[in-house]
Z-matrix of the N, CA and C atoms (Angstrom, degrees):
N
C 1 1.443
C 2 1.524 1 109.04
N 3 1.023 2 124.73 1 135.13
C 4 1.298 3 151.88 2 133.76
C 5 1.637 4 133.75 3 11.52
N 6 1.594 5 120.43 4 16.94
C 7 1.098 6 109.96 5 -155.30
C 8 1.488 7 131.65 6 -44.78
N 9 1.154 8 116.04 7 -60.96
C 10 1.939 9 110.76 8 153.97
C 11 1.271 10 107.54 9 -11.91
N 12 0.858 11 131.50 10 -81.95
C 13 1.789 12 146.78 11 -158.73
C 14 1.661 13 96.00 12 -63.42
N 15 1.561 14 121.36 13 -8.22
C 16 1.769 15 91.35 14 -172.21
C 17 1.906 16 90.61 15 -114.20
N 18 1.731 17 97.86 16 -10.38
C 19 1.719 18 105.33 17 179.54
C 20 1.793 19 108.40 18 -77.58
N 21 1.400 20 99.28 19 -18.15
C 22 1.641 21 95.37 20 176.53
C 23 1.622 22 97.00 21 -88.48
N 24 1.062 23 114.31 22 -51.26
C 25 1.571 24 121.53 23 -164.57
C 26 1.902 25 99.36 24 -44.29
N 27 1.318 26 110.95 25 -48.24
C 28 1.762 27 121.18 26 -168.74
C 29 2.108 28 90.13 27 -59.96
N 30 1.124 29 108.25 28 -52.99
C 31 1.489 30 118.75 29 -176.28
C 32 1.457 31 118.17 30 -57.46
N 33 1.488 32 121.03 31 -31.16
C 34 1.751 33 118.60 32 -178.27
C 35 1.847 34 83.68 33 -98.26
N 36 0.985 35 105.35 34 -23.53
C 37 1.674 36 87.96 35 176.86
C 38 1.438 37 122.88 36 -69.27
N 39 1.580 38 109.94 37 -36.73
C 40 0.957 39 115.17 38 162.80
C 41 1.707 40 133.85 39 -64.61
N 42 1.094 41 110.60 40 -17.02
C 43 1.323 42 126.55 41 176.73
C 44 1.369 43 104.82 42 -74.42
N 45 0.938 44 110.72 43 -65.32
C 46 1.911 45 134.59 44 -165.80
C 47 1.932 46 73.04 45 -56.15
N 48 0.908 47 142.75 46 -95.17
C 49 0.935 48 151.36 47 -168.18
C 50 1.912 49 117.65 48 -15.31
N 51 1.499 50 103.94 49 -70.81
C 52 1.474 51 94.10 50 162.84
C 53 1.354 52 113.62 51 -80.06
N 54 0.907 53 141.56 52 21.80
C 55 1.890 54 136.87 53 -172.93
C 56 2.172 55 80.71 54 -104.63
N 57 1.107 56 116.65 55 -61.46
C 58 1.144 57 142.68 56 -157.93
C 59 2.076 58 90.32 57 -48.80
N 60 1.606 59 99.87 58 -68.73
C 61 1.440 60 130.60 59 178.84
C 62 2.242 61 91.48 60 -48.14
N 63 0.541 62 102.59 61 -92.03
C 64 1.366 63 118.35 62 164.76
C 65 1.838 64 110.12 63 -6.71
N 66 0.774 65 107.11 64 -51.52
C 67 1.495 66 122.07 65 -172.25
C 68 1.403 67 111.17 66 -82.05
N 69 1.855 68 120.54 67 -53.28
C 70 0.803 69 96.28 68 -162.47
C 71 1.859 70 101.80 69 -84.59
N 72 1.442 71 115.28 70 -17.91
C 73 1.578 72 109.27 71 -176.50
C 74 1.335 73 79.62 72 -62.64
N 75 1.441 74 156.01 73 -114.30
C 76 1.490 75 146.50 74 -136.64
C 77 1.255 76 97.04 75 -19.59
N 78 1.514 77 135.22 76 -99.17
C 79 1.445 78 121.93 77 174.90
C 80 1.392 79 125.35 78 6.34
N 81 1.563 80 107.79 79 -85.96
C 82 1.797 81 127.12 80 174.50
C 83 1.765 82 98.84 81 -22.13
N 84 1.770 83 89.39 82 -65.54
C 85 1.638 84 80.46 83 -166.45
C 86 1.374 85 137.79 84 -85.82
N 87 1.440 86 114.91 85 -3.52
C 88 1.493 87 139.17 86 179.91
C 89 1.664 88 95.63 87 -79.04
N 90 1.641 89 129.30 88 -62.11
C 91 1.253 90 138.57 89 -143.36
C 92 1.884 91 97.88 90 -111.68
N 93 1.025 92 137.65 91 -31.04
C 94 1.815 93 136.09 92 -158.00
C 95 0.909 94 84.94 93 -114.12
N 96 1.702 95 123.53 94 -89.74
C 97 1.383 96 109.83 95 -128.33
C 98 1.914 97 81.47 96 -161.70
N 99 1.964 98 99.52 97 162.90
C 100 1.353 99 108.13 98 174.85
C 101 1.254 100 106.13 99 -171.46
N 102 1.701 101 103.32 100 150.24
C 103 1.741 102 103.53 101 -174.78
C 104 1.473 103 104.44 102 -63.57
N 105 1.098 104 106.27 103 172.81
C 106 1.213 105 121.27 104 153.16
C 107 2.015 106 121.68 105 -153.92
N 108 1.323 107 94.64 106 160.47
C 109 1.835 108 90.46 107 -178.55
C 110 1.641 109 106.14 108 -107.90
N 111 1.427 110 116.32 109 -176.99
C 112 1.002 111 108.01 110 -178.29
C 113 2.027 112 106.00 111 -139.05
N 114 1.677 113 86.39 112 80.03
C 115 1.184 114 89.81 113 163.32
C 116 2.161 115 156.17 114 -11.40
N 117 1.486 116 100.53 115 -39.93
C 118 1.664 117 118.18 116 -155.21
C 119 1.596 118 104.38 117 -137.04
N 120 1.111 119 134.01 118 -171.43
C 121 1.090 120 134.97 119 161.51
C 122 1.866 121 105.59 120 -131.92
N 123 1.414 122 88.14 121 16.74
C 124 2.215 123 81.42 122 147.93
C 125 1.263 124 142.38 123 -57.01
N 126 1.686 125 103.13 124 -5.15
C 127 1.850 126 101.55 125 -175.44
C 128 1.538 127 95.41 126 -138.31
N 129 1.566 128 120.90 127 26.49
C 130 1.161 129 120.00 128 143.78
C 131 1.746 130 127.42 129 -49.43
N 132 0.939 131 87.79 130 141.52
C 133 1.671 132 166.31 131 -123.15
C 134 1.504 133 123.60 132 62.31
N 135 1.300 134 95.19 133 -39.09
C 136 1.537 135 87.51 134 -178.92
C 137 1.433 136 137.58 135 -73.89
N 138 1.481 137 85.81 136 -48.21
C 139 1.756 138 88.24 137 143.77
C 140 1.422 139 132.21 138 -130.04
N 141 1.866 140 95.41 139 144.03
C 142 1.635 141 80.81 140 -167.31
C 143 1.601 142 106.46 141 -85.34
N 144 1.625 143 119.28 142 -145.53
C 145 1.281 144 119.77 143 157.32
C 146 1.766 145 140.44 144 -96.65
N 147 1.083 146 101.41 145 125.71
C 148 1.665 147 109.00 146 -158.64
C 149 1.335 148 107.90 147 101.61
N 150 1.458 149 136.40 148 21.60
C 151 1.518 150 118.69 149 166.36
C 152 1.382 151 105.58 150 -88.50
N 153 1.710 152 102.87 151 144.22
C 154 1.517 153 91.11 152 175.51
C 155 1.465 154 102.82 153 -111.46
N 156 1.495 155 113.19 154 154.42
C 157 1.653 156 137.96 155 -160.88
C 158 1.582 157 95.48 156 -112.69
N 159 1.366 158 103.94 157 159.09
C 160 1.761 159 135.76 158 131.83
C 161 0.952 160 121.21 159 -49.07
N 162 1.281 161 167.91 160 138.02
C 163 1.385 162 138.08 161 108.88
C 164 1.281 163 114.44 162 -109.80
N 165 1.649 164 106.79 163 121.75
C 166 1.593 165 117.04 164 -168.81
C 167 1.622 166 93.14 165 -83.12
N 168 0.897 167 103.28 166 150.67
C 169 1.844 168 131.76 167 169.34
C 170 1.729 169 116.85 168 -74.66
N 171 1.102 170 90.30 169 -50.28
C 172 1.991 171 103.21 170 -144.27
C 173 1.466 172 102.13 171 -82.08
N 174 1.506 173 118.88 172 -21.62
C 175 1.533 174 93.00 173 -170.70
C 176 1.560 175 113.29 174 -90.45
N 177 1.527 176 117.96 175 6.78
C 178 1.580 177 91.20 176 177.55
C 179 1.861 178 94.40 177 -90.36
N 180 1.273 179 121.32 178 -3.07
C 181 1.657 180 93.51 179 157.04
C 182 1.184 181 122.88 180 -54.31
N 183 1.509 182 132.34 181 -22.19
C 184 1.142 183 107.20 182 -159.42
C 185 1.668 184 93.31 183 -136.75
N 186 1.079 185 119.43 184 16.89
C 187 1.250 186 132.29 185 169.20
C 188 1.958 187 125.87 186 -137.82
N 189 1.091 188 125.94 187 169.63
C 190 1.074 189 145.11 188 -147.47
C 191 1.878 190 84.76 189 -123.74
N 192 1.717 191 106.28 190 135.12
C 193 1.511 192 92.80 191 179.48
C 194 1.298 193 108.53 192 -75.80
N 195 1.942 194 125.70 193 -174.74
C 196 1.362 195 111.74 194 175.58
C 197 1.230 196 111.83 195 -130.96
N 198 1.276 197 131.09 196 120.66
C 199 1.535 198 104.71 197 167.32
C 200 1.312 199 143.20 198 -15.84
N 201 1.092 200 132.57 199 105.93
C 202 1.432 201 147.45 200 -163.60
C 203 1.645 202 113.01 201 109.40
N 204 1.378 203 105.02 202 -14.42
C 205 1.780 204 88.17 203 -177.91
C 206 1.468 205 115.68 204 -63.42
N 207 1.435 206 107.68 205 155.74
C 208 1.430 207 109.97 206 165.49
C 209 1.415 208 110.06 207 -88.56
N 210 1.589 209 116.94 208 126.11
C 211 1.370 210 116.38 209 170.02
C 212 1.331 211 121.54 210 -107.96
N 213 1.545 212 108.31 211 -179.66
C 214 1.265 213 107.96 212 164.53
C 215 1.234 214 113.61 213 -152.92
N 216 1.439 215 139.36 214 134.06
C 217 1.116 216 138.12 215 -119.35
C 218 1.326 217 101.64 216 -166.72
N 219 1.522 218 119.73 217 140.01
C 220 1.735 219 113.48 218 176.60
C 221 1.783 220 112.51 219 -86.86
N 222 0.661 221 140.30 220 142.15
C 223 1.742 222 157.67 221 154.79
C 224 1.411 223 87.64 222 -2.10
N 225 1.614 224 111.13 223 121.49
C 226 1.214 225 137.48 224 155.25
C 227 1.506 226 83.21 225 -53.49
N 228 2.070 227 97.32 226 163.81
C 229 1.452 228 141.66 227 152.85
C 230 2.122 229 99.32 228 -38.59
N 231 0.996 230 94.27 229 -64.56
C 232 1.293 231 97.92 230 -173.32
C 233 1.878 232 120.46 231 -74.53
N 234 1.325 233 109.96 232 -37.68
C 235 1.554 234 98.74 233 173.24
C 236 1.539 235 100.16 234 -76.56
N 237 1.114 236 125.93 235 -13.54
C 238 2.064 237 116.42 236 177.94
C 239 1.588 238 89.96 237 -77.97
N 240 0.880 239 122.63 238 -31.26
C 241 1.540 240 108.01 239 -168.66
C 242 1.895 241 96.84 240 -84.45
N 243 0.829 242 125.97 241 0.78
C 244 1.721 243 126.99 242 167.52
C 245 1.395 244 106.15 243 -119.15
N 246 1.199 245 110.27 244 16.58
C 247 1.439 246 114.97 245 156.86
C 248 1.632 247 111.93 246 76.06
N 249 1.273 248 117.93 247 27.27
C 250 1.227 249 102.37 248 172.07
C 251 1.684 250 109.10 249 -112.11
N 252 1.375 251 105.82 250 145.25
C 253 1.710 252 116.86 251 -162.26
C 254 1.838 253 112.77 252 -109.32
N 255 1.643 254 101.53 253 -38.41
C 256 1.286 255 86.52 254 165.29
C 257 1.353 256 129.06 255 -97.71
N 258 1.533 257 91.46 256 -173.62
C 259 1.775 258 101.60 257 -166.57
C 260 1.404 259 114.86 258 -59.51
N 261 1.243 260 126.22 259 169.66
C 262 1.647 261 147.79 260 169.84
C 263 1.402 262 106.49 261 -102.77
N 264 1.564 263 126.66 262 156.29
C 265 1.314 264 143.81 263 150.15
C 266 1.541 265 96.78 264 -139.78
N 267 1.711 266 97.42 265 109.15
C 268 1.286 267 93.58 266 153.87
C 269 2.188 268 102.85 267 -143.09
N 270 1.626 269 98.77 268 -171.07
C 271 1.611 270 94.15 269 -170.91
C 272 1.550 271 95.23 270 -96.15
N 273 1.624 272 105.46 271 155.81
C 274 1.365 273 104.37 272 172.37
C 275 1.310 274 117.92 273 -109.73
N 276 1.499 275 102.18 274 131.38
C 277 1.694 276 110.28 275 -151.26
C 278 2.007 277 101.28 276 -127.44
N 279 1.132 278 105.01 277 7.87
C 280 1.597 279 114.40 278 171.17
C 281 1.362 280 107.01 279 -159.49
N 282 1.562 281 96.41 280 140.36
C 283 2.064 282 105.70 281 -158.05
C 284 1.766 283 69.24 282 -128.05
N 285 1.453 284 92.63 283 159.04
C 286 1.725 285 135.87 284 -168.42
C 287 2.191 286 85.13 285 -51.49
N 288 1.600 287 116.68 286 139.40
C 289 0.982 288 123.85 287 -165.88
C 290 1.268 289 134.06 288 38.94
N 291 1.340 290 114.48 289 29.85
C 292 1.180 291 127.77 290 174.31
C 293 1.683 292 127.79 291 -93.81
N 294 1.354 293 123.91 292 113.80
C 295 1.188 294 111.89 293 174.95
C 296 1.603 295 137.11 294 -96.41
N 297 1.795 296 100.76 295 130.02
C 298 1.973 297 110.60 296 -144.05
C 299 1.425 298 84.12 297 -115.27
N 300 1.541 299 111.18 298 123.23
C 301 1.458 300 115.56 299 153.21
C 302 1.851 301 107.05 300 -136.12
N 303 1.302 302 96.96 301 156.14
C 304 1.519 303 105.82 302 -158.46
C 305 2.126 304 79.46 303 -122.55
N 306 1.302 305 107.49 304 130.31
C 307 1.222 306 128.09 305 -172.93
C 308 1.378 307 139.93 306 -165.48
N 309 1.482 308 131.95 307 76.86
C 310 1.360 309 118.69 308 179.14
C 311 1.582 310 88.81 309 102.38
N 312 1.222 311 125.85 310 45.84
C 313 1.466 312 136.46 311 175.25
C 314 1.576 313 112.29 312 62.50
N 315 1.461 314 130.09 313 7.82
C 316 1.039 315 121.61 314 -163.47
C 317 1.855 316 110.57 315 -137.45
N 318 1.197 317 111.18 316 138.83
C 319 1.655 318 110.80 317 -176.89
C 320 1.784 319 105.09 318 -82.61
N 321 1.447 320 108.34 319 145.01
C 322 1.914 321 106.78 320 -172.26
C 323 1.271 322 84.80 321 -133.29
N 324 1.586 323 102.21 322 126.78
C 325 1.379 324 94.94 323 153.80
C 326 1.395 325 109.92 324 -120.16
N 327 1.426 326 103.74 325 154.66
C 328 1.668 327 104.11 326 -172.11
C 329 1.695 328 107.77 327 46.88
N 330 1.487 329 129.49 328 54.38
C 331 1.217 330 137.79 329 167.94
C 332 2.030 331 106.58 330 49.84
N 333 1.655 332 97.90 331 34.35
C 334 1.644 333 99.85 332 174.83
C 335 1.493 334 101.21 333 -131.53
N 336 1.406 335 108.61 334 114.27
C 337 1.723 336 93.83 335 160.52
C 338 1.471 337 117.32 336 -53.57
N 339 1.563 338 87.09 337 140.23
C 340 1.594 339 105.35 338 163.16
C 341 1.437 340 133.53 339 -84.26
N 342 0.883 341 126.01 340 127.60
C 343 1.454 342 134.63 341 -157.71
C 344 2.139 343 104.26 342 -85.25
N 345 1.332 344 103.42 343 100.05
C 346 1.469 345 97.52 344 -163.20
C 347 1.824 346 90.66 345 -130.49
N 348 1.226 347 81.51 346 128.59
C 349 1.849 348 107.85 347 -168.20
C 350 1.628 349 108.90 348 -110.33
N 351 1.486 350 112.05 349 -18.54
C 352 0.914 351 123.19 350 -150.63
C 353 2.179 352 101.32 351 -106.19
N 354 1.276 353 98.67 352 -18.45
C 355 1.622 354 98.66 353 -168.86
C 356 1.132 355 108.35 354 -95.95
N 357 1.342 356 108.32 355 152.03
C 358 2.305 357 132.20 356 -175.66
C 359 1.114 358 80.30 357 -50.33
N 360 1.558 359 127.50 358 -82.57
C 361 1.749 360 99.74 359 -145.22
C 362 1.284 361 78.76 360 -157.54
N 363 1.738 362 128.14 361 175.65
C 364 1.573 363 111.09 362 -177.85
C 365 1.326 364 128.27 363 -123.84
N 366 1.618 365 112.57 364 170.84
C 367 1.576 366 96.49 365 -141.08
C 368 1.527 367 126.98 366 -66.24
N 369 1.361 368 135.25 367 154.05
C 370 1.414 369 130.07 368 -171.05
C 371 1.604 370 97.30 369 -81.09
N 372 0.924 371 116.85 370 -63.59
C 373 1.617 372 129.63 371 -151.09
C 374 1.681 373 99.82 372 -68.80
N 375 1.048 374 122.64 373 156.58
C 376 1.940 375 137.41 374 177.61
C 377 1.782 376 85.42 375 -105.85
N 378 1.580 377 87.14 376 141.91
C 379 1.387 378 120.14 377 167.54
C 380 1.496 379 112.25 378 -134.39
N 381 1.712 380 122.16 379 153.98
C 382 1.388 381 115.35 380 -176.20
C 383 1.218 382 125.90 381 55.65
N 384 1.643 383 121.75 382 -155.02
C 385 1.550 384 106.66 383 -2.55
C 386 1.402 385 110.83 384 -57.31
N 387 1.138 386 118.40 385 170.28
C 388 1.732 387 141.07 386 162.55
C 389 1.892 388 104.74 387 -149.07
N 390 1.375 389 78.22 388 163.86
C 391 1.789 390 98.22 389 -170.53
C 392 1.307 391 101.38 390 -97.69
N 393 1.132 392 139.63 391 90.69
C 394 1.531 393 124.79 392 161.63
C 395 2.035 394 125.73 393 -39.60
N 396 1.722 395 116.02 394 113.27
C 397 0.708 396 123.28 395 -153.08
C 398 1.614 397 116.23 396 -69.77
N 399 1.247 398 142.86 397 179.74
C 400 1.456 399 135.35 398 -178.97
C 401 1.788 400 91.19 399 -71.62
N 402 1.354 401 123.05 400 161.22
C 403 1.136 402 150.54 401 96.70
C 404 1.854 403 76.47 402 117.03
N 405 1.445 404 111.86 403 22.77
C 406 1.730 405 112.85 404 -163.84
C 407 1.761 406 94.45 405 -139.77
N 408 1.455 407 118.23 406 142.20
C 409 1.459 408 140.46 407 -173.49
C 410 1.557 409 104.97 408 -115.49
N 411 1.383 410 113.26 409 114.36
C 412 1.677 411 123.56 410 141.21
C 413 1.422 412 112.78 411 -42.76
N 414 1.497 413 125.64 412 121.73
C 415 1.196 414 109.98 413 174.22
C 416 1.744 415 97.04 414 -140.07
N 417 1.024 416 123.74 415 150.80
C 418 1.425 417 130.03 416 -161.76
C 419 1.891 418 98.10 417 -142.23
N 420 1.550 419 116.83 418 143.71
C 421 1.459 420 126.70 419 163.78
C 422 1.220 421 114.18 420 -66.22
N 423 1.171 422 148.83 421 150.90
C 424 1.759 423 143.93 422 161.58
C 425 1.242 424 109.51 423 -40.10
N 426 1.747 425 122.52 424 -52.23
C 427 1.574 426 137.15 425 -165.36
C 428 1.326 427 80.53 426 -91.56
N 429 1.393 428 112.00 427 98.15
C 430 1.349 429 141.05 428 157.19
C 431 1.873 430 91.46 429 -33.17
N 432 1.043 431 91.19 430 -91.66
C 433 1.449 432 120.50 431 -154.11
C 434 1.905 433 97.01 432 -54.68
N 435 1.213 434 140.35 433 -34.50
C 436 1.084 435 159.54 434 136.50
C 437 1.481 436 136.13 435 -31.14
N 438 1.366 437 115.52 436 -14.46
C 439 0.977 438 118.17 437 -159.41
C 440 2.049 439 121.23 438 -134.36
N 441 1.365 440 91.56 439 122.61
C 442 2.177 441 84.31 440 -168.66
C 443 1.493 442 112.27 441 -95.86
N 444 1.925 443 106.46 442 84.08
C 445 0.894 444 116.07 443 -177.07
C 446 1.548 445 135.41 444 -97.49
N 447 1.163 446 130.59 445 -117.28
C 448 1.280 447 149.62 446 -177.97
C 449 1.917 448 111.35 447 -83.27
N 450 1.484 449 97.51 448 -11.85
C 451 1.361 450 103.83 449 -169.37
C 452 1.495 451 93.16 450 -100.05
N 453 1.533 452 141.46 451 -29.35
C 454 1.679 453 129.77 452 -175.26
C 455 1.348 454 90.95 453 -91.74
N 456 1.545 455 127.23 454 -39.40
C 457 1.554 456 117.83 455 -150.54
C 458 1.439 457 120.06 456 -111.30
N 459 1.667 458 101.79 457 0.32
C 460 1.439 459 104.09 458 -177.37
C 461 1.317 460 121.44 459 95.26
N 462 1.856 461 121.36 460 -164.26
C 463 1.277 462 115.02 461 175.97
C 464 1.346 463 132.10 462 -89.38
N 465 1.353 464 140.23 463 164.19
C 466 1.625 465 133.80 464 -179.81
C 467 1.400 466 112.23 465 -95.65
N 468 1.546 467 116.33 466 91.48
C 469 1.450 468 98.84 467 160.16
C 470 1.105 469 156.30 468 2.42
N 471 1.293 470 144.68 469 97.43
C 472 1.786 471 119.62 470 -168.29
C 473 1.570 472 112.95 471 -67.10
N 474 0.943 473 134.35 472 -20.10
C 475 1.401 474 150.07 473 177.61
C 476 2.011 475 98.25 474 -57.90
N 477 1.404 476 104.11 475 -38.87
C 478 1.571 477 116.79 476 -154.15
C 479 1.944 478 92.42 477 -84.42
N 480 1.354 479 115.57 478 -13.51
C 481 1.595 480 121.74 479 -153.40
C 482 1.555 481 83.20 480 -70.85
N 483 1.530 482 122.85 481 136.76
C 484 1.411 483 112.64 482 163.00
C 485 1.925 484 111.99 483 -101.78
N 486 1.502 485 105.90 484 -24.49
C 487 1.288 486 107.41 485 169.58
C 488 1.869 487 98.09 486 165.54
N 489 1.355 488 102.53 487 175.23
C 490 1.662 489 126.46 488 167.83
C 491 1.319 490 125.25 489 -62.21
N 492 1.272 491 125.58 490 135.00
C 493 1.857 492 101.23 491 -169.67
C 494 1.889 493 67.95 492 -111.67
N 495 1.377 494 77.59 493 154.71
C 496 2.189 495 87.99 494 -160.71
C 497 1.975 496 91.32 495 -126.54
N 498 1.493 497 114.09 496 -45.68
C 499 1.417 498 100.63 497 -166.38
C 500 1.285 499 92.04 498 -141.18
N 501 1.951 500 108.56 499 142.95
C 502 1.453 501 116.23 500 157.09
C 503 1.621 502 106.58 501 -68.00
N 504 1.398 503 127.38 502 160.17
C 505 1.427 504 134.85 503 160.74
C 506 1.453 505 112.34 504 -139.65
N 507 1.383 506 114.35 505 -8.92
C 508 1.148 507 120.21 506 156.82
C 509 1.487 508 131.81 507 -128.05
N 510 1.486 509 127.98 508 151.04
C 511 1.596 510 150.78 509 -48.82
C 512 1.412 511 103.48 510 -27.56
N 513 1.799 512 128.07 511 117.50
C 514 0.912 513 133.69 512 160.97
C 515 1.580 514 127.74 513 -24.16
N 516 1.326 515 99.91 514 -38.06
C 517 1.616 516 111.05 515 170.00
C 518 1.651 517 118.85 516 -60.93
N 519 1.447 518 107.52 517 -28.08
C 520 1.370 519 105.79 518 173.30
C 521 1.735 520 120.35 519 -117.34
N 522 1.593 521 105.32 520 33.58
C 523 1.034 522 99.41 521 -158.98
C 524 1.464 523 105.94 522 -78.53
N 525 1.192 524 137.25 523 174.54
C 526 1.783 525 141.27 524 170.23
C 527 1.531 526 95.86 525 141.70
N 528 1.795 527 94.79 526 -164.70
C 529 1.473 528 119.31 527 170.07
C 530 1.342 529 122.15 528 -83.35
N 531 1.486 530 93.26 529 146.72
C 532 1.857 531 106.11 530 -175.85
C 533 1.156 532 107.63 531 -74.21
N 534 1.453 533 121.49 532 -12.72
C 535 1.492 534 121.12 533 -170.65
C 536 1.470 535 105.37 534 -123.43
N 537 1.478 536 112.87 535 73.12
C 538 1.655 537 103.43 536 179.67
C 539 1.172 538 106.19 537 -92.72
N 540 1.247 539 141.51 538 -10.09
C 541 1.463 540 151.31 539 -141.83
C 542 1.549 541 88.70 540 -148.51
N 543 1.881 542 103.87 541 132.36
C 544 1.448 543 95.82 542 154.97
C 545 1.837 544 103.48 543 -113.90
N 546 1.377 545 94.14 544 110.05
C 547 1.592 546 112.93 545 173.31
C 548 1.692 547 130.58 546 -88.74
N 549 1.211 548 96.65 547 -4.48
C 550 1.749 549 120.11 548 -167.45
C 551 1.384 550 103.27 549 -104.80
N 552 1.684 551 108.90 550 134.87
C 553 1.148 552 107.36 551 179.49
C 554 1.388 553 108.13 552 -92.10
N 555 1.426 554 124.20 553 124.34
C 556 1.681 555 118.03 554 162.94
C 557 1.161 556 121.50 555 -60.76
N 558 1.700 557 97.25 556 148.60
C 559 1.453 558 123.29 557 -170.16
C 560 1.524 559 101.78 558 -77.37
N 561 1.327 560 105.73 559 137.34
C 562 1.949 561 109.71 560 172.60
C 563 1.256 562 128.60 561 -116.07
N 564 1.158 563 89.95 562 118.88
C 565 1.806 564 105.70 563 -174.88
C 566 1.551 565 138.48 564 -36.29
């Protein structure tokens, strides 16, 4: 046998191999799914800073977001114009014609408190009401009081949604799903 010929053969195999490896993580992470960290302590409690997330891609093709998801989303029109470049994670707490007022420590939508299990402590300041616009998401931090959301900068594009953050994987101690509890009331058709 051939040794030359089996030392190239181990070498295009190896190529084909990371070119192959290479491709499909670009894929994975451009089109499914991608880590992410967690910069701030705006979505305290739930998340603190430095946990790292999931965030799946694919289901707002084929879905509608929901109140309570955690998103993540690129820089409104208006935070690029204050110069900020990276991404957001915050929860979405007003869906397209929805009316959000923050009052008496508590968020209403459509004149119903919302039932939130999930936030540091609750918010001081009144917001609204306002109408959440078509094809645009209310989105608010957990740390009410902590957090520069939907109330200085307005609404989040759906165009702007990059995907769902679905699982912690980092501190092992807190690792699982963001959604173990369903605490959110669904929207009715």
């Amino acid at each position: 046998m051939n040794h030359k010929l089996e030392r190239e053969n181990i070498w295009i195999e190896s190529i084909k191999i990371f070119v192959t490896a290479g491709i499909l993580s670009f894929g994975i992470r451009t089109l499914a799914a991608e880590p992410r960290y967690i910069p701030s302590g705006s979505m305290e409690p739930t998340l603190e800073v430095n946990d790292r997330l999931i965030v799946e891609k694919l289901s707002y093709h084929f879905r509608e977001p929901q109140r309570g998801d955690i998103v993540v989303f690129s820089p409104t029109e208006k935070l690029r114009a204050e110069n900020f470049e990276e991404d957001f994670i915050k929860r979405v707490i007003g869906l397209p014609g929805e009316k959000i007022e923050v009052k008496g420590g508590k968020v209403y939508v459509n004149s119903k408190p919302l039932q939130e299990k999930y936030i540091l402590e609750p918010p001081e300041e009144p917001f609204g009401p306002v109408v959440v616009p078509e094809d645009r998401y209310l989105v608010l931090g957990d740390n009410r009081n902590g957090s520069y959301d939907s109330r200085q900068w307005g609404y989040v594009p759906r165009k702007n949604l990059i995907g769902r953050a679905v699982v912690r994987f980092w501190p092992v101690n807190r690792l699982g799903s963001l959604y173990s509890e369903p605490v959110y009331p669904t929207r009715k058709k």
